[in-house]
N, C-alpha and C positions, 0 to 999 in steps of 0.2 A: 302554521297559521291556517285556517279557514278560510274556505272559498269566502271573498267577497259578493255581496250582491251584485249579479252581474252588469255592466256598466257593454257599452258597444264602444267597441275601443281601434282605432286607425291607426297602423302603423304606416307613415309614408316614406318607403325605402323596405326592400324585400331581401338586404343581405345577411350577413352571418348571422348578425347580433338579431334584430329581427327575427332569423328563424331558430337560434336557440331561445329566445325569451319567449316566441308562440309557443313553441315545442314545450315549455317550462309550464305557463301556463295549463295549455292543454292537458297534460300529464298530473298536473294536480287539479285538475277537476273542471275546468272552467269550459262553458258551453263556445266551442270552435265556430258555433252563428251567431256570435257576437262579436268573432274580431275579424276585422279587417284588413287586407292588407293589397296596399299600389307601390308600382313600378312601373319605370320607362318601357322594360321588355318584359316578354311573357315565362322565359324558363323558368323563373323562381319561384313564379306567381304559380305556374301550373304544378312543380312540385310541392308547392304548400297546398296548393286546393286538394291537389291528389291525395296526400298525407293527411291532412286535418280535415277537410272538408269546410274549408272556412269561405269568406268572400274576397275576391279579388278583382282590381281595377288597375289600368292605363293610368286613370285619372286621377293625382292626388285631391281634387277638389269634392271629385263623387263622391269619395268615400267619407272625406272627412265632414260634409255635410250632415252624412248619417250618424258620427257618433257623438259620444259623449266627452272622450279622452280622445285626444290628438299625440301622435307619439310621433316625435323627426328625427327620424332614424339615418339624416344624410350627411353625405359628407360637409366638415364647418364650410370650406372654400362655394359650394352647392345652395346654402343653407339662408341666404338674401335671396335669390330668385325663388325657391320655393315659397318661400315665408309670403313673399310679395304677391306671387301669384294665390294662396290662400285668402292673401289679406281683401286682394280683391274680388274673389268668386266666393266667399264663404264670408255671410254677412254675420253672424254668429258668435265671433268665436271666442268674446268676453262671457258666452255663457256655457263654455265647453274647459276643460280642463287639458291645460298647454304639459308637454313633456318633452325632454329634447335630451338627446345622449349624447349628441356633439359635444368633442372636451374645443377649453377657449372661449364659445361664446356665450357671454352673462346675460341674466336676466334683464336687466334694463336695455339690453340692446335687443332683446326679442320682444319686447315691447315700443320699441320702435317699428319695427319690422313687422309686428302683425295688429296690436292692437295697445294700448294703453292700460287696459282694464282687463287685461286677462289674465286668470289663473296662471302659476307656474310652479312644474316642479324638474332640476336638474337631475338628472344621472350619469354618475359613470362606471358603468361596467367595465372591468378590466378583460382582458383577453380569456384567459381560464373559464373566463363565462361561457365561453364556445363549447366546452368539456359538462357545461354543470357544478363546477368548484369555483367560481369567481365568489368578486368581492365590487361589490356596486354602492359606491359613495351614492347620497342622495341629499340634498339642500330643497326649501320649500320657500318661496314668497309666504307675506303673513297673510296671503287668501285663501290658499287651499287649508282646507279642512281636516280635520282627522280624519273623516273617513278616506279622504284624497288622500292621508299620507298611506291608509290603511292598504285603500287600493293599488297603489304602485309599489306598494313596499312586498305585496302577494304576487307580481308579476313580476318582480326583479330576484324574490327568493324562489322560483323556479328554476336561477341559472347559479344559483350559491349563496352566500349572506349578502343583508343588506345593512350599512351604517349609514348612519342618519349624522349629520355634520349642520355647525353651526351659521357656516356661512359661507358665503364663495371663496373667500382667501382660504377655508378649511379642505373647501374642495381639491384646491389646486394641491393641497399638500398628500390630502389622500392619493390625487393623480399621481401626484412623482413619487408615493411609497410602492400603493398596490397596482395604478396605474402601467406605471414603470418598470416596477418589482419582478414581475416574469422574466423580463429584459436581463435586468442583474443577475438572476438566478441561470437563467440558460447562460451567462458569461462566463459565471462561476464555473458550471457542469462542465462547461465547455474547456475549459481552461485545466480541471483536475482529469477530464477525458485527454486532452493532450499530453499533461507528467504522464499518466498511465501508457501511453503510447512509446514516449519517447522510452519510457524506462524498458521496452519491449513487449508489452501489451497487442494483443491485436484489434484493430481500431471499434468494431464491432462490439468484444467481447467489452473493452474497455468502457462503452457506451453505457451498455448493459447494465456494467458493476455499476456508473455513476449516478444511470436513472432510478436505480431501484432502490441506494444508497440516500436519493433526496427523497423518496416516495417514505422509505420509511422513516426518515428523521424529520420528516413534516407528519405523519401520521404518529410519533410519538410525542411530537409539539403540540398536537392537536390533543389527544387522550392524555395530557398531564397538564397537573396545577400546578408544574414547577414551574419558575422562573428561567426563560431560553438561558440565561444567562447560566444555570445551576443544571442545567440540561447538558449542556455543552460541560460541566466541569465532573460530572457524574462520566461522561467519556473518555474523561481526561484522567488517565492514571499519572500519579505526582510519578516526575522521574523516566514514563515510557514514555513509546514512541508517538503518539499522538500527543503530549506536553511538547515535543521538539519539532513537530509541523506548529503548532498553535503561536510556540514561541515565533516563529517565523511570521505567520500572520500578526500577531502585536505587532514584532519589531515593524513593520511595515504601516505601524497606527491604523488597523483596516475601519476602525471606529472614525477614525477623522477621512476614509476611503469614502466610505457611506454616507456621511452628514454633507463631504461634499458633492458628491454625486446627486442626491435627493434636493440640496440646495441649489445645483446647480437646472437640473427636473423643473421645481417649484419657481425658477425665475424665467424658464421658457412659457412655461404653463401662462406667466404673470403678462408674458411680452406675445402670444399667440391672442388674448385677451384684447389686444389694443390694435391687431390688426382685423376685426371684423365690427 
């Protein structure tokens, strides 16, 4: 995608997600004296100014003054007193476009919390967005704009892809696949790192084999238009020894492992929602 026209953009909250999505940004193109970025403390702020050159404040209220997009980058528990303290130092901010990456709290409640009439757009980046390989749900109110969705949808594919989802219940299910999904997958790694051990492995080596093992069965899922399902049976020689692990995984229904797992994700996601 193409640099968007550039917009002055406030991040309020200076941690991970924050400085891989500036880092993302910046790296495909985008002028670093345009973004923003506050924090309670100074360490993070000074290694982003040092790095990027960008502007940095104490104040969430300074900064978000100056821009055009608001990004709340804080934790949900955090995320009422911020918003309050905005709502009333920044007279505004129906005419600035609202962004919030906290998972849990919906849009009509950030409409309480700041203004009635303001723009919104959710995101959730998953963790791997720290690496550059994430996967960043994204949901829009019917105000912002195309070019609103254009512009966040350029700041969020700096940290990996971005899907655009139809609603907030869609969100919630993105959260508990891709959200979640790293979670599952180190359980897994973790758990095929243990047989390898117990079987005499040494703990290390065994590591080794199982990270590189998912490194490349996710980078052949990604460069093929098979079907995961026909990927997985292309490995599977009828009769050997990979047929007689997999049987093992069936026999254990790992298909009804997963729908509950994800279902059980998507009703936390539903029930976090009702506590802010």
């Amino acid at each position: 995608m193409s640099t968007p026209t550039p917009r002055k953009i406030a991040f309020i909250g200076a941690g991970n997600m924050t400085q891989s999505i500036v880092g993302g940004m910046v790296k495909s193109g985008y002028p670093a004296d345009h973004i923003f970025v506050s924090n309670p403390s100074d360490a993070k702020l000074n290694t982003l100014k040092e790095r990027h050159q960008l502007h940095v404040s104490n104040d969430n209220a300074e900064i978000a003054q100056q821009a055009e997009v608001i990004v709340l980058a804080v934790k949900p528990q955090l995320m009422a007193d911020v918003c309050a303290d905005l709502s009333r130092r920044v007279p505004n901010l129906d005419s600035k476009l609202i962004v919030s990456i906290a998972a849990g709290i919906r849009i009509p409640k950030y409409r309480q919390y700041l203004n009635e009439n303001i723009t919104m757009i959710r995101v959730m980046p998953n963790t791997p967005s720290l690496v550059g390989e994430g996967v960043s749900g994204l949901v829009a109110d019917d105000r912002a704009s195309a070019a609103d969705k254009a512009f966040i949808e350029f700041a969020f594919d700096g940290v990996g892809q971005t899907l655009w989802v139809a609603d907030e219940d869609e969100l919630d299910i993105l959260g508990a696949v891709a959200g979640s999904g790293p979670a599952y997958f180190f359980e897994f790694m973790a758990s095929l790192q243990k047989a390898a051990v117990a079987l005499g492995f040494d703990h290390e080596k065994a590591r080794a084999m199982v990270q590189q093992t998912a490194l490349g069965a996710a980078t052949m899922a990604i460069d093929s238009d098979l079907e995961l399902e026909d990927l997985r049976k292309q490995v599977t020689s009828k009769g050997g020894s990979t047929a007689k692990g997999i049987e093992v995984y069936q026999a254990a229904d790992i298909d009804d492992i997963s729908e509950q797992a994800v279902r059980a994700a998507v009703a936390r996601n539903q029930e976090m929602a009702k506590l802010f």
